[in-house]
Each structure stands twice: as C-alpha cells, then as structure tokens.
Backbone as a chain_set.jsonl record, in Angstrom:
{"seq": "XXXXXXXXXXXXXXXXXXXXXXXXXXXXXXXXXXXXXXXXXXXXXXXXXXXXXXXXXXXXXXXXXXXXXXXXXXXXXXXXXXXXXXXXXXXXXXXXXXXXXXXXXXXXXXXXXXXXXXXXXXXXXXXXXXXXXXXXXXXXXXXXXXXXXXXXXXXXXXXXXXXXXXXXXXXXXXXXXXXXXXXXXXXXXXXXXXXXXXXXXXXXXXXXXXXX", "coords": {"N": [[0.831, -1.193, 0.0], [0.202, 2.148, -0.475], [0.857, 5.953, 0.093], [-0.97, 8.653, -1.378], [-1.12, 11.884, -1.763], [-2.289, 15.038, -1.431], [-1.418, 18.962, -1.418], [-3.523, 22.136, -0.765], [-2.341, 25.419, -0.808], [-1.5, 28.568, 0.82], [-0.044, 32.142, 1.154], [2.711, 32.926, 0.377], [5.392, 30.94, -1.928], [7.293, 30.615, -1.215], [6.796, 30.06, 1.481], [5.007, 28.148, 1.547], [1.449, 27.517, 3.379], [-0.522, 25.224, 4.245], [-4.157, 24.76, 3.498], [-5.632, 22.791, 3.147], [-5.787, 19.064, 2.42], [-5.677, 16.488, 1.372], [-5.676, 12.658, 1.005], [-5.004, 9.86, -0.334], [-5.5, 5.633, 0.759], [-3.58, 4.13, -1.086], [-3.169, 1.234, -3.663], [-0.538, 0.21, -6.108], [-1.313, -0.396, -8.572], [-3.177, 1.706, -8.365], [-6.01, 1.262, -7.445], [-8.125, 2.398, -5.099], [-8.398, 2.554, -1.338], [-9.26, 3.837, 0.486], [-9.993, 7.01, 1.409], [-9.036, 10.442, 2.739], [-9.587, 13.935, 3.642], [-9.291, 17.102, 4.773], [-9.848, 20.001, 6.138], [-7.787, 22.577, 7.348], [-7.905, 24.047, 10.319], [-6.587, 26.137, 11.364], [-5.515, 27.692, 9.672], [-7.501, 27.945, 7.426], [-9.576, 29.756, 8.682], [-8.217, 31.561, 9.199], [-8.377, 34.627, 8.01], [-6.998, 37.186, 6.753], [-4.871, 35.218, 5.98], [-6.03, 33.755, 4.467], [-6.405, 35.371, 2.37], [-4.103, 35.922, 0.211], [-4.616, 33.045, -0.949], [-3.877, 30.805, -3.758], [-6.058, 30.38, -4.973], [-8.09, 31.753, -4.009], [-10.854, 32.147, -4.581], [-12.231, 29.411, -4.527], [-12.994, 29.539, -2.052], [-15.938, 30.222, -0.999], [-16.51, 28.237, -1.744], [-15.866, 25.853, -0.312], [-16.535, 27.194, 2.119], [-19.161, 26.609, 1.868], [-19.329, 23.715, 1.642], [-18.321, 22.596, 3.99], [-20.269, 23.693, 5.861], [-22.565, 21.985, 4.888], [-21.727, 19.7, 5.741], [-20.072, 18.15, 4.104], [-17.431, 18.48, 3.914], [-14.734, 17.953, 5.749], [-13.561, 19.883, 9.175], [-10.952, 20.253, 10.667], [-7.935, 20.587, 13.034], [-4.464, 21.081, 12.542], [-3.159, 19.592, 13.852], [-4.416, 17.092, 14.501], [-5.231, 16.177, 11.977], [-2.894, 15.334, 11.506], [-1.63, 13.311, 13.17], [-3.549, 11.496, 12.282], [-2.503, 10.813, 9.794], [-0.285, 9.486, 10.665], [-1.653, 7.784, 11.719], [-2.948, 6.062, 9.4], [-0.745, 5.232, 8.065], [0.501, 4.017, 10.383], [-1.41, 1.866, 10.284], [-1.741, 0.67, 7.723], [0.731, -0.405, 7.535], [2.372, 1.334, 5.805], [5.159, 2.93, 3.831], [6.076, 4.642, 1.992], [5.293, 7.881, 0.756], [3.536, 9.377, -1.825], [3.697, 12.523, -4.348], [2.512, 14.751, -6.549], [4.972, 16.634, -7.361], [6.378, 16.229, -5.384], [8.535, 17.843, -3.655], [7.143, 21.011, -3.53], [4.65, 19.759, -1.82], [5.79, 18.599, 0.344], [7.369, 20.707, 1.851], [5.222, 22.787, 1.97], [3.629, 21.653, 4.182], [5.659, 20.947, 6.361], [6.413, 23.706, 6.732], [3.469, 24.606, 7.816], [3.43, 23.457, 9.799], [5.863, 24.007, 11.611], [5.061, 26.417, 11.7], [3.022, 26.794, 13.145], [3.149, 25.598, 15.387], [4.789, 27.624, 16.331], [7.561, 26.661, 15.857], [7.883, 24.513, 17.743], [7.265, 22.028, 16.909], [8.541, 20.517, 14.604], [8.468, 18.344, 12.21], [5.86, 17.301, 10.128], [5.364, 14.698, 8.942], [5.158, 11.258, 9.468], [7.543, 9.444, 10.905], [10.221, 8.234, 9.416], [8.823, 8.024, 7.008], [9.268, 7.651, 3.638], [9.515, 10.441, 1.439], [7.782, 10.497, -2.37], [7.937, 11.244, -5.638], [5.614, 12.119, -7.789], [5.942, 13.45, -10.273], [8.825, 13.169, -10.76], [9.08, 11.148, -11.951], [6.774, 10.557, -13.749], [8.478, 12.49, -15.626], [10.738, 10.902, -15.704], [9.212, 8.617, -16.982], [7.437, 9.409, -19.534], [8.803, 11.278, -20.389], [10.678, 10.445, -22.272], [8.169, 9.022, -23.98], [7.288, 9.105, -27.308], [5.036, 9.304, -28.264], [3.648, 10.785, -26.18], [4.97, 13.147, -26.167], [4.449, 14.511, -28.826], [1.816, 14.986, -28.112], [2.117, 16.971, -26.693], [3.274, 18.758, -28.235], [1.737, 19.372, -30.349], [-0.63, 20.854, -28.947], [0.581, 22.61, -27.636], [1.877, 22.378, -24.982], [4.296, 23.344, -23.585], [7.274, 24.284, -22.194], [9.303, 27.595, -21.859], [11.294, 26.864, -23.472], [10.656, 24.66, -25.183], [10.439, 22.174, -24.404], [8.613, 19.325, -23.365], [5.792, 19.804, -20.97], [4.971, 18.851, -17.273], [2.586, 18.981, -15.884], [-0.108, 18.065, -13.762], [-2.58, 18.379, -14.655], [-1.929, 18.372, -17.216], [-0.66, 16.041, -18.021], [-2.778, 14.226, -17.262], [-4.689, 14.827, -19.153], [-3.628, 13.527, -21.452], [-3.665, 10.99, -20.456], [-6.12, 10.359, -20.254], [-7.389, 10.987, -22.706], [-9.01, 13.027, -22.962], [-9.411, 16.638, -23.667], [-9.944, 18.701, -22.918], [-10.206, 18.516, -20.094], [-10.381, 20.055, -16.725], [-8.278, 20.388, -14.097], [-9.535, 20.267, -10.732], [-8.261, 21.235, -8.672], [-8.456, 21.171, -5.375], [-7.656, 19.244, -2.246], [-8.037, 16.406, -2.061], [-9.655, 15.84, -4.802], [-7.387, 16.187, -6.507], [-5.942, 14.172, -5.854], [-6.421, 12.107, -6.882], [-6.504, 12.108, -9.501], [-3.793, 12.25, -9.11], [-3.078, 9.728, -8.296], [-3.376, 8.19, -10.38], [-1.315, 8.695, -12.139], [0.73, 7.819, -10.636], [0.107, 4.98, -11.009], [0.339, 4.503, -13.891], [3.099, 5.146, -14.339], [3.906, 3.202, -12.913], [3.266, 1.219, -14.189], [4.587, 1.498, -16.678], [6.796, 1.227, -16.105], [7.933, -0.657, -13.577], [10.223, -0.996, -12.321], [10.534, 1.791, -11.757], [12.623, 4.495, -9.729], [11.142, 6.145, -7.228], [11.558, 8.003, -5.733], [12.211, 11.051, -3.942], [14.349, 11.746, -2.141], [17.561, 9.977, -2.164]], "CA": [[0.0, 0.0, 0.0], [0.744, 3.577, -0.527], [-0.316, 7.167, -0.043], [-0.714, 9.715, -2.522], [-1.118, 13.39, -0.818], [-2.042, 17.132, -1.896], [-1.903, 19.822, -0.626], [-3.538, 23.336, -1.371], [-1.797, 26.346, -0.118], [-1.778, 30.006, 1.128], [1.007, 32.868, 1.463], [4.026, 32.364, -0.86], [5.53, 30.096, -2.627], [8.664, 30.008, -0.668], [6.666, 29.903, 2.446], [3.139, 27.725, 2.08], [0.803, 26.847, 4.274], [-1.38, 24.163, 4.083], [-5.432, 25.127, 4.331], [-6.475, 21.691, 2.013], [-4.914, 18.287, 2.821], [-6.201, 15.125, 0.813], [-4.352, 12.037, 0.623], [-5.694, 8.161, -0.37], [-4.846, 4.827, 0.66], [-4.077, 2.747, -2.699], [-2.045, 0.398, -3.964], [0.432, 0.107, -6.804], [-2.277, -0.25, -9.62], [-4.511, 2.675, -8.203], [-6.895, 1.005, -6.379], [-8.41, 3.229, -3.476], [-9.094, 1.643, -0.757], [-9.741, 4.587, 1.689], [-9.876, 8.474, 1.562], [-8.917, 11.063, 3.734], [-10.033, 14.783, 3.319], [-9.323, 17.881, 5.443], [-9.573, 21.928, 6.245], [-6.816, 23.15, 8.294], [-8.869, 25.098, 10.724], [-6.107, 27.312, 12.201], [-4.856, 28.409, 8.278], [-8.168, 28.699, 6.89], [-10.466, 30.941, 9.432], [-7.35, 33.119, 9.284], [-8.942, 35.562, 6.857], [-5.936, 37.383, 6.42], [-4.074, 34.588, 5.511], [-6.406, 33.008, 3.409], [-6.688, 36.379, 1.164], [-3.334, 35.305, -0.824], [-4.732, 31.959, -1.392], [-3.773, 31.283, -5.202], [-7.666, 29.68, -5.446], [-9.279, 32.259, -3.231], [-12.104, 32.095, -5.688], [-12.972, 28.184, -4.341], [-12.814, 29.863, -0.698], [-16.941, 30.271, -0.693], [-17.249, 27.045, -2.381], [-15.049, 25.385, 0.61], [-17.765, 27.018, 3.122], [-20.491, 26.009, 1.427], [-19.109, 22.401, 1.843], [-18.406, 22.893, 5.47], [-21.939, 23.835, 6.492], [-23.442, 21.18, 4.645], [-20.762, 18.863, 6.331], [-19.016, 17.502, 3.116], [-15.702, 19.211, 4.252], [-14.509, 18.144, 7.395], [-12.366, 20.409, 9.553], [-9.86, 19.751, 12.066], [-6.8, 20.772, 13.883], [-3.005, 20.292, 11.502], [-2.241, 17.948, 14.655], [-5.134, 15.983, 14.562], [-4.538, 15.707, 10.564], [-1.019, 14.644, 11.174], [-1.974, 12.048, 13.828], [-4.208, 10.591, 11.135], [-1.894, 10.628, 8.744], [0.095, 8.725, 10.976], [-2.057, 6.279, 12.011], [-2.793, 4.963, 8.402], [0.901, 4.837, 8.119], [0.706, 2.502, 10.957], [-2.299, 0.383, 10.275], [-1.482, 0.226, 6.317], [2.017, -0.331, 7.167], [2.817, 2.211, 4.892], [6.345, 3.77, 4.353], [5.955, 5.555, 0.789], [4.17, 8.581, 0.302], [3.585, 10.354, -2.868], [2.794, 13.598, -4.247], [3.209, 15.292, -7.807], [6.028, 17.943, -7.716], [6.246, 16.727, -3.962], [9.222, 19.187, -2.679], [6.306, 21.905, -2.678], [3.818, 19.656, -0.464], [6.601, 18.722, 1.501], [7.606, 22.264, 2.14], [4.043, 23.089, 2.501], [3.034, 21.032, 5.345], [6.567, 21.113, 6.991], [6.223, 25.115, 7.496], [2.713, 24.559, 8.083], [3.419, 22.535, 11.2], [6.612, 25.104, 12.277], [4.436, 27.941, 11.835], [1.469, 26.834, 13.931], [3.491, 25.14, 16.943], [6.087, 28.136, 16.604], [8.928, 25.692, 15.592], [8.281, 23.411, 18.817], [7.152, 20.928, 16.452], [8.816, 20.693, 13.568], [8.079, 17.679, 11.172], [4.426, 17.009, 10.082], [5.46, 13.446, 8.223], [5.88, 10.23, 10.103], [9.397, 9.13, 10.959], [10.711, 7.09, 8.602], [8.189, 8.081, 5.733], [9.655, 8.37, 2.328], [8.415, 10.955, 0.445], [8.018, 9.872, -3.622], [7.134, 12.263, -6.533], [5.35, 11.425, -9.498], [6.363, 14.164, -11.077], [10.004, 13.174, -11.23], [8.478, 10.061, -12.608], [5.848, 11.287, -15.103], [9.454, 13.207, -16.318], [11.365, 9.667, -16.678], [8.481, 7.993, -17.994], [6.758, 10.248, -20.5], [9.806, 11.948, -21.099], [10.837, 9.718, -23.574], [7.738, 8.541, -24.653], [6.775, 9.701, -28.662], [3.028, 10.184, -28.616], [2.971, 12.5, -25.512], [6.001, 14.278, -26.567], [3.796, 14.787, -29.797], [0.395, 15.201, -27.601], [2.284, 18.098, -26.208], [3.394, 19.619, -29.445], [0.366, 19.316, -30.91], [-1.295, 21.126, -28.149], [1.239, 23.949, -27.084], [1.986, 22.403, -23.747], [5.461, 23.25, -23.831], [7.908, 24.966, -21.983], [9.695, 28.199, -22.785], [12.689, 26.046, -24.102], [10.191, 23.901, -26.114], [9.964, 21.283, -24.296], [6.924, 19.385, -22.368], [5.652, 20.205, -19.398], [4.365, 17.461, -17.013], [1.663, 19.376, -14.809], [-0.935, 16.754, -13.166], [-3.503, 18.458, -15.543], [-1.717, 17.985, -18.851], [-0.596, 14.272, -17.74], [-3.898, 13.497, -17.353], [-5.279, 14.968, -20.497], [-3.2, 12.459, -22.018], [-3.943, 9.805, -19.693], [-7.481, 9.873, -20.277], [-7.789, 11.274, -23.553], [-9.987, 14.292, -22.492], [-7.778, 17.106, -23.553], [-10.905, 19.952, -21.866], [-10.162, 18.257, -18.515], [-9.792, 21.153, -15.918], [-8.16, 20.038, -12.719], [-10.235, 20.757, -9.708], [-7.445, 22.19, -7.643], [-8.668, 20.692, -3.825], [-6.928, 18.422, -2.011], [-8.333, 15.132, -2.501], [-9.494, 15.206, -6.289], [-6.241, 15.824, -7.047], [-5.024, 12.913, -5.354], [-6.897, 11.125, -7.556], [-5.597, 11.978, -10.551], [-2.039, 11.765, -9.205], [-2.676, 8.602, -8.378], [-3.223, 7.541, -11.603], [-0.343, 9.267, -12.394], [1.743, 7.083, -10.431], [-0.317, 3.809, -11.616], [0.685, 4.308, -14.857], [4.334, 5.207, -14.289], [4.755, 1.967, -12.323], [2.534, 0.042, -15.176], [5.76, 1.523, -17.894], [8.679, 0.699, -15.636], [8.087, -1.505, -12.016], [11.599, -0.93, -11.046], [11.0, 2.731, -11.281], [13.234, 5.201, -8.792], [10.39, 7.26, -7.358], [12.124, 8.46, -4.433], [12.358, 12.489, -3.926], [15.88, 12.49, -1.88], [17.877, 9.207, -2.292]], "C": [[0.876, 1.258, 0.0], [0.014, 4.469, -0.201], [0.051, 8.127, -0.93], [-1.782, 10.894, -1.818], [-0.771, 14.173, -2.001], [-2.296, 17.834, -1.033], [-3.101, 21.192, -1.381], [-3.28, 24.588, 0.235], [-1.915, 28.091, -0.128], [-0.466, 30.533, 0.871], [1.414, 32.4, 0.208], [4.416, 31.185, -1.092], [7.064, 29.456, -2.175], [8.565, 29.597, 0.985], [5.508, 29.585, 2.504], [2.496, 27.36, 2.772], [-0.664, 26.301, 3.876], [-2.848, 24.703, 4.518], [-6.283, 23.836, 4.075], [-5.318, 20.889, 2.298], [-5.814, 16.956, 2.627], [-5.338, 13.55, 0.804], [-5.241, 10.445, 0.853], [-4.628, 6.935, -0.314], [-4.997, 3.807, -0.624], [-2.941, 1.725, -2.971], [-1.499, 0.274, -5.518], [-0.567, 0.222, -8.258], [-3.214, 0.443, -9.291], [-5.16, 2.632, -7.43], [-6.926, 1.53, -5.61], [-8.966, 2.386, -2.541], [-9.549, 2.62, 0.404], [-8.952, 6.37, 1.431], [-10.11, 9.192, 2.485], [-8.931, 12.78, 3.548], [-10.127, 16.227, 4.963], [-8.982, 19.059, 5.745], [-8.747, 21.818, 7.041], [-7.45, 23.827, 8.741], [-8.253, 26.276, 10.986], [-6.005, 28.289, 10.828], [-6.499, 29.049, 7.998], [-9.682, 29.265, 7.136], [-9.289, 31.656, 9.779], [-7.917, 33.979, 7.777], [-7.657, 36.469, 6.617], [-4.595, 36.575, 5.237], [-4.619, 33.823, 4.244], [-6.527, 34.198, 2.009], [-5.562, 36.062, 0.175], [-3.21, 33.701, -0.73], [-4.704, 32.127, -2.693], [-5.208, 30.539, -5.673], [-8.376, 30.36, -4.543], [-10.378, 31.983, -3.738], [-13.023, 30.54, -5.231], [-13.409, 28.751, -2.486], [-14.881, 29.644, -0.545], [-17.688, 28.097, -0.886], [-16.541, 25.905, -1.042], [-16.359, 25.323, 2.088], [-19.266, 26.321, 3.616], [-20.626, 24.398, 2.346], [-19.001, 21.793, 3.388], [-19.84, 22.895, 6.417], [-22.763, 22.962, 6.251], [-22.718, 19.687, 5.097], [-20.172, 17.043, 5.312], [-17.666, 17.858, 3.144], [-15.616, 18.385, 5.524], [-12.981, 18.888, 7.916], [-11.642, 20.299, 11.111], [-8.538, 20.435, 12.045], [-5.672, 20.277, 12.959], [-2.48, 19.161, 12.128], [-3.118, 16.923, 15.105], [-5.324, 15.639, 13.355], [-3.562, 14.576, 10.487], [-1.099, 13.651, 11.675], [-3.037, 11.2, 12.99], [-3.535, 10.037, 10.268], [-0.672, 9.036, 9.394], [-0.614, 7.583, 11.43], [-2.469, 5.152, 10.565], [-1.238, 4.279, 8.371], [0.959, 3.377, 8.63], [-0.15, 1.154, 10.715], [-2.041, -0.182, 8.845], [-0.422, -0.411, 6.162], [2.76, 0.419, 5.792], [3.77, 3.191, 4.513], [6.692, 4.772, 3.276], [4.505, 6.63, 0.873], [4.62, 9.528, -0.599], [2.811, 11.502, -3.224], [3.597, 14.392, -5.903], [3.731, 17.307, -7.532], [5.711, 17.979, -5.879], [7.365, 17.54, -3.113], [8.034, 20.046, -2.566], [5.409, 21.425, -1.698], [4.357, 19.289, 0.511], [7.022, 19.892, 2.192], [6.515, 22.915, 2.702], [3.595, 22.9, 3.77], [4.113, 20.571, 6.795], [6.449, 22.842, 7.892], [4.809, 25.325, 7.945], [2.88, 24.183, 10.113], [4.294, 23.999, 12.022], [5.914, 25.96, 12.876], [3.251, 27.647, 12.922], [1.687, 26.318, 15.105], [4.91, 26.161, 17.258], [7.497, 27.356, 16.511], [9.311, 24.88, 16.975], [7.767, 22.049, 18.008], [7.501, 20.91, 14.843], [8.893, 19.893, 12.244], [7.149, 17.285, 11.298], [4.905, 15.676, 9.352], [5.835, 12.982, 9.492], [7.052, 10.097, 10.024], [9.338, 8.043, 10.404], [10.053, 6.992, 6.847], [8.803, 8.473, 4.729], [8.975, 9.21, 1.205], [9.27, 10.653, -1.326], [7.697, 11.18, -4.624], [7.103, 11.41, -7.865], [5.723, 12.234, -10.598], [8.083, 13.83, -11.747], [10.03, 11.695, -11.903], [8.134, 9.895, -13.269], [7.46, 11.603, -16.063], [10.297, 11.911, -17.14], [10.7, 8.718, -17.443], [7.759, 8.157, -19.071], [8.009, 11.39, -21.02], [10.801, 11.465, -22.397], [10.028, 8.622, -24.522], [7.241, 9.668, -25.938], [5.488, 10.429, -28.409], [3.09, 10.921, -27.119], [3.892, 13.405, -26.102], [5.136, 15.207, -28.295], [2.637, 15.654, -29.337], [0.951, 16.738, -27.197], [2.477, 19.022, -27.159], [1.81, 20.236, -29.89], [-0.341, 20.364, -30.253], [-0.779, 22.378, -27.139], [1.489, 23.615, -25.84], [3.475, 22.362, -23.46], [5.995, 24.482, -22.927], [8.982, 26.143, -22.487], [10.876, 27.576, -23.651], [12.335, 25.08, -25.192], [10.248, 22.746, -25.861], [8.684, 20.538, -23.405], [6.509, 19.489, -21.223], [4.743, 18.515, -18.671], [3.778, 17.931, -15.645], [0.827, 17.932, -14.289], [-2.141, 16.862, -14.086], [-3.218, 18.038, -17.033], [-1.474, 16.544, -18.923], [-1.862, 13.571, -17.822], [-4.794, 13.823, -18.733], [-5.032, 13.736, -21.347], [-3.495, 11.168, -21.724], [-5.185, 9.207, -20.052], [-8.232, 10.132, -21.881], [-9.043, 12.542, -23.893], [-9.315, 15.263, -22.261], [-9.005, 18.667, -23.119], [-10.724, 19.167, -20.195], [-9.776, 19.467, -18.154], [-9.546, 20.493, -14.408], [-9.042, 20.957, -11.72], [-9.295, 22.224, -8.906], [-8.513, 22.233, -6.257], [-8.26, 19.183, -3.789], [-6.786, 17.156, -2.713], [-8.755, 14.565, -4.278], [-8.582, 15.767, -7.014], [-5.284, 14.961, -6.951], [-5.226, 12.026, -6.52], [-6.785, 11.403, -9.171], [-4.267, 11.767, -10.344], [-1.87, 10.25, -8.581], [-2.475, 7.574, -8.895], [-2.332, 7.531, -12.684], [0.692, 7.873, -12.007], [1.144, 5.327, -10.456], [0.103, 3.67, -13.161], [2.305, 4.401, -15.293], [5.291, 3.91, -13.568], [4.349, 0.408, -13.6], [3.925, -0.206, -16.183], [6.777, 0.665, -17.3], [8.357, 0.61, -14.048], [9.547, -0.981, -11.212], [12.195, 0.535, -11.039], [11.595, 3.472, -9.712], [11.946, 6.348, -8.419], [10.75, 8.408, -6.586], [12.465, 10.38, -4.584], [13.686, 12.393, -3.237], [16.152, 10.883, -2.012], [18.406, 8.775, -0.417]], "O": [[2.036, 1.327, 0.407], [-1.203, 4.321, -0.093], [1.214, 8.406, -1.221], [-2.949, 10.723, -1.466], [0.081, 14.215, -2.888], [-3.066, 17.68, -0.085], [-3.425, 21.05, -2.561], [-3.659, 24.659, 1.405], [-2.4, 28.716, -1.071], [0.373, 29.752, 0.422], [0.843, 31.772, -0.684], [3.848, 30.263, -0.505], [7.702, 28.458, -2.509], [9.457, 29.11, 1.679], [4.721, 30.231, 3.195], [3.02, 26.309, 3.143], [-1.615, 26.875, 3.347], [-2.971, 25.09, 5.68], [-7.391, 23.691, 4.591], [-4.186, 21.352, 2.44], [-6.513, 16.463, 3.512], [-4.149, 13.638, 0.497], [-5.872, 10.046, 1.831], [-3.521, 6.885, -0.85], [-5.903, 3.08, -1.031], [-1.904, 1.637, -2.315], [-2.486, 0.242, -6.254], [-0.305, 1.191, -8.971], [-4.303, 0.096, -9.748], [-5.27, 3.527, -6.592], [-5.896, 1.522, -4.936], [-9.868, 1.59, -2.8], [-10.244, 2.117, 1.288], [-7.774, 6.711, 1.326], [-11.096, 8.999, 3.196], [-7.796, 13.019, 3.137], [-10.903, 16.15, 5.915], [-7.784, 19.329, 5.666], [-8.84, 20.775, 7.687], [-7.95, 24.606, 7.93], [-8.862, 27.345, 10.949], [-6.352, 29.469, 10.874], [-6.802, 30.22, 8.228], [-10.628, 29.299, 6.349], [-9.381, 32.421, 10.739], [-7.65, 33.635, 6.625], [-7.247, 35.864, 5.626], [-3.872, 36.973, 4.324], [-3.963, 33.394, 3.295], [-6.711, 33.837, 0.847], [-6.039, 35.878, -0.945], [-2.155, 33.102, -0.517], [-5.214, 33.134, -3.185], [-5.294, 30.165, -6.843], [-9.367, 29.771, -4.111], [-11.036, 31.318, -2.937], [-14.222, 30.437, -5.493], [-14.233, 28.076, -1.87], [-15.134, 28.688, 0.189], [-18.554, 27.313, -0.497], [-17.163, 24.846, -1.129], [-16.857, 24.399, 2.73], [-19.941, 25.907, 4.559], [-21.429, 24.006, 3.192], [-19.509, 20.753, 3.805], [-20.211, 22.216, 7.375], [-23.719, 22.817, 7.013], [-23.244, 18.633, 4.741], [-20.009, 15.843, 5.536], [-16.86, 17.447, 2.309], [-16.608, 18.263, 6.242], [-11.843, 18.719, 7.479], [-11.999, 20.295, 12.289], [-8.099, 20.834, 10.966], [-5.789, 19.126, 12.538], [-1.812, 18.222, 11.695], [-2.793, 16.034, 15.893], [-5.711, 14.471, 13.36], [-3.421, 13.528, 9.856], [-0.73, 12.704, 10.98], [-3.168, 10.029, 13.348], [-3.78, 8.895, 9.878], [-0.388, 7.997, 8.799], [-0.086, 6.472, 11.486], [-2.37, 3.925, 10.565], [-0.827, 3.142, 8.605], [1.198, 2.285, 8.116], [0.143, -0.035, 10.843], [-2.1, -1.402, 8.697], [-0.202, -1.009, 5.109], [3.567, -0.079, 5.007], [3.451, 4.355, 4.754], [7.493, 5.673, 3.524], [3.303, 6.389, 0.985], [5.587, 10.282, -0.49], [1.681, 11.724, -2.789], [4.784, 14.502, -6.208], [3.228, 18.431, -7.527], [5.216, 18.875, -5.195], [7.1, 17.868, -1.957], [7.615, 20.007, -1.409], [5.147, 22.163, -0.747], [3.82, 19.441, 1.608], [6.909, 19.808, 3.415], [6.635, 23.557, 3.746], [3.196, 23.839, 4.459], [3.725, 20.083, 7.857], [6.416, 23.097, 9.096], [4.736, 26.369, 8.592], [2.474, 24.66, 11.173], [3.733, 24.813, 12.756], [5.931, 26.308, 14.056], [2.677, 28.609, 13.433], [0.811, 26.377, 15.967], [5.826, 25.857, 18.022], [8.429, 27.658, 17.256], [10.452, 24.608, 17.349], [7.922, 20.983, 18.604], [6.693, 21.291, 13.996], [9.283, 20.469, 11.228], [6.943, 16.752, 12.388], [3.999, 15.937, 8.56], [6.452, 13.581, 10.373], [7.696, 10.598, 9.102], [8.653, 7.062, 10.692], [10.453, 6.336, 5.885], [9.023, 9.683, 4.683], [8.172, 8.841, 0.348], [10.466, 10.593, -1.612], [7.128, 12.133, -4.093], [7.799, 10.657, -8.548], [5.819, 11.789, -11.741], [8.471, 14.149, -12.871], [11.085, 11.23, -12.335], [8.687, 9.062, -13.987], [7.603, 10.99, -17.121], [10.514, 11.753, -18.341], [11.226, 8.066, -18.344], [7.37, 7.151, -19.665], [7.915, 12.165, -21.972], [11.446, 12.13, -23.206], [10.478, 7.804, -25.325], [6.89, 10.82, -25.682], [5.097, 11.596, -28.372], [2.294, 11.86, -27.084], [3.467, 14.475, -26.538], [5.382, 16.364, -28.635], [2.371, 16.739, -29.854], [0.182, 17.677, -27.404], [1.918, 20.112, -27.038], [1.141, 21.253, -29.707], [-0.864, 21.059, -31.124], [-1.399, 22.934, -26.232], [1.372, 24.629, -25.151], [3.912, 21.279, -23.073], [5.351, 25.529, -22.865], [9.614, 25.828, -23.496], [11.187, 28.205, -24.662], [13.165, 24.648, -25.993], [10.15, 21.966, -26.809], [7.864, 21.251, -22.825], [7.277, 19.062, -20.361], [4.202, 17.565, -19.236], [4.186, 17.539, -14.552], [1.304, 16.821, -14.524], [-2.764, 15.845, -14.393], [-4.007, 17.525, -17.826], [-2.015, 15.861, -19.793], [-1.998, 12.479, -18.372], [-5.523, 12.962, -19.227], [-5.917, 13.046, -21.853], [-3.585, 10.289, -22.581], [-5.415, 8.002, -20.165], [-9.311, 9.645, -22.217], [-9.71, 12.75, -24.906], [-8.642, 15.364, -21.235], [-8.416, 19.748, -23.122], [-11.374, 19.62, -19.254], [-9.002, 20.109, -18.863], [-10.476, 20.148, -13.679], [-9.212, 22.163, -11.896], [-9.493, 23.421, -8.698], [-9.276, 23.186, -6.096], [-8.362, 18.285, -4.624], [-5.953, 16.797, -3.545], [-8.431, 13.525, -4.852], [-8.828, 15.917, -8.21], [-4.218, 14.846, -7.555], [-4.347, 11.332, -7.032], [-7.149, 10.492, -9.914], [-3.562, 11.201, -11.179], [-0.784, 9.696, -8.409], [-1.902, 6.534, -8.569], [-2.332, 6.851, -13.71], [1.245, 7.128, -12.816], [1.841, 4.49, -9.883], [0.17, 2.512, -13.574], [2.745, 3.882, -16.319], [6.493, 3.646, -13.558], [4.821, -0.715, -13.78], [4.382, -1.303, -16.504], [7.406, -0.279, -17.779], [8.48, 1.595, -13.32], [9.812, -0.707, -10.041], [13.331, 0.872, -10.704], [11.103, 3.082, -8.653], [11.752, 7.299, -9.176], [10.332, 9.554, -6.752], [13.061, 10.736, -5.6], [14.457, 13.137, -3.843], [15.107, 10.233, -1.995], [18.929, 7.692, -0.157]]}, "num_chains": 1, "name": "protein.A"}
C-alpha cells in the first residue's frame, strides 16, 4: 500500500501553508481503498491569511461544503496524527505527491508555523516521500506520442519542451484534452494517483524516491 497526498496552499511560494490536505490509501495499480479529506482550521479561518490563497475564488465554495458537512475540519495535529495512524495500520512507508518538494515544504512550514517551531516535522518518521512528477518526467519523457500530444497542443515549456503538470498528464492519460483540474486536495489525489499507476505500469523498477 501507498499514499498519494495534496496539498492546497496560502502565502508564498517560498513559504506555504497548508489550508487543504487530501491524501488516499491505494495500492500500486490505483486502487483506493480509503480516503482522507481535510480543512486546516487554524490556516483557513485566518482571513488574512487566506486572502493570498492562489484559489481564493474556491474559498466560498469550501464554506459552502463545510456547512453542509461535506468538508470536514480539524486541527493540523489531529490531521497529522491521522496521517500517521494509516501509516501505521497500512504499514505504509511511501508517500507520494506530484512535484512533492512543494507539499513537503508546505506542510513542513505549516506545522513550524502553527506550533512556533516546537514541532517541527508534520510526516511520520521514517516516511519516504516519492514524486510522481520526477516520474511522469522519466516515464513520459521519452515517450513519442505524448512528446507529440504536447506539441500538438502547445503544452510546452519556454525552451520547447513538455511540461508534465498533473492536468496535462492526465489529459493524455485519459484522452480528455478539456479536462480542468479541480485544484482541492483530494481530487487531485486522484488523478495523481493515476499518475503514479501508470508510471509503475511503464517501468516496475521505477526510482520514485524524492531524496535518495
């Protein structure tokens, strides 16, 4: 089993904080077998802080969900103690996340910032974090037809070559090239977890690992 984690974040980009925090238990071919979904309460009833959210615009649609109690919100350290307890009951020592240095970063200064740096790692000990993104890159980076799909389709970097967002991956993936990613936590898990179902389908003895 695995987990595949998003975040969505506030403030900057060199300093995010976590207000959205999705993350499913699946296994190696996708399969979900359990989802996990949650507001950061301290981040986002800071009105201040939530004003340079880069999705303010979902902010009403967040409340909405809240009141009608399809959100649920909780505490970053009653999150984190969740997070850890799948860990433990899944036995679960991989967790992934596309282009995960930022949700690692995210939910690292998240934690700092909200226990004043008396608590300073929000991941289990021992958890490896994975990215599919550096995955998507070795496995679609030398395949033809996306490298084409991207031409074709202007999804290219200024250098001209392809980009490997979670939205354009999946365009390809699914063949639905009007897909618009949601952007909240959890149904973006779920495309990146299909992300990293199909990157283990190309090559099993991929390296997914974010630090070695």
């Amino acid at each position: 089993m695995k987990i595949v984690l998003d975040t969505e974040t506030t403030n900057s980009l060199d300093d995010p904080l976590a207000y959205d925090i999705g993350w499913a238990i699946v296994k190696p071919n996708g399969e979900v077998i359990k989802t996990y979904s949650y507001v950061v309460a301290e981040i986002f009833f800071n009105e201040e802080l939530m004003a340079s959210a880069y999705f303010a615009d979902k902010i009403p649609q967040y409340k909405k969900e809240i009141e009608n109690g399809t959100r649920i919100v909780a505490k970053l350290s009653t999150i984190r103690k969740r997070l850890k307890e799948c860990c433990e009951k899944y036995n679960i020592q991989e967790i992934y996340a596309h282009n995960a240095k930022f949700d690692y970063l995210a939910l690292q200064t998240t934690q700092r910032y909200l226990t004043k740096s008396r608590g300073r790692w929000f991941f289990p000990y021992k958890a490896k974090m994975c990215d599919t993104l550096k995955m998507s890159r070795e496995v679609l980076g030398s395949d033809n037809a996306y490298i084409i799909f991207c031409k074709e389709n202007n999804y290219l970097t200024k250098n001209g070559t392809p980009r490997f967002t979670a939205e354009i991956i999946h365009r390809f993936l699914s063949g639905d090239n009007e897909f618009v990613e949601e952007h909240t936590g959890l149904a973006d898990v779920l495309i990146e977890k299909e992300i990293m179902a199909y990157c283990f389908a190309k090559n099993p003895q991929l390296d997914p690992y974010l630090w070695a």
